[in-house]
N, C-alpha and C positions, 0 to 999 in steps of 0.2 A: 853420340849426340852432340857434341861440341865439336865436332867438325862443323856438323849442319849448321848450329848457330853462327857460327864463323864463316861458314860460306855463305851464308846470307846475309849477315852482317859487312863483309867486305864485297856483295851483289849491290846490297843496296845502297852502299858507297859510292861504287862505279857506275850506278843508274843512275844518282844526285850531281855527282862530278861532270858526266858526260851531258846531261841535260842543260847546266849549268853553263858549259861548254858553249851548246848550240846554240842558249837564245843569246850569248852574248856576240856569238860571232853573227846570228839572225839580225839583232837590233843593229850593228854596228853595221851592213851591209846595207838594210834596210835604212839606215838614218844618212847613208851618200848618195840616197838615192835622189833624184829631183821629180815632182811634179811635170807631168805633161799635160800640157794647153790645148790638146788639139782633141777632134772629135776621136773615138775609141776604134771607129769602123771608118773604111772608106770604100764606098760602091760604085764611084766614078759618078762624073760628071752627066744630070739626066736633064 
């Protein structure tokens, strides 16, 4: 029985850690991003 708690316990660690992880490296990829000016679509000239 105390494995299981220990494997869950160190589960939801690496779930917290790794989350933790990804929105930092999200935000930090996302905040070099710049603004585009321009329209979204381009269908050519009519």
């Amino acid at each position: 029985m105390i494995k299981v708690i220990a494997a869950s316990v160190i589960g939801a660690a690496l779930a917290g850690g790794l989350a933790l992880v990804g929105t930092t490296v999200a935000t930090n990829a996302s905040s070099s991003a710049e603004p585009v000016n321009q329209s979204l679509y381009n269908y050519g000239d009519r």
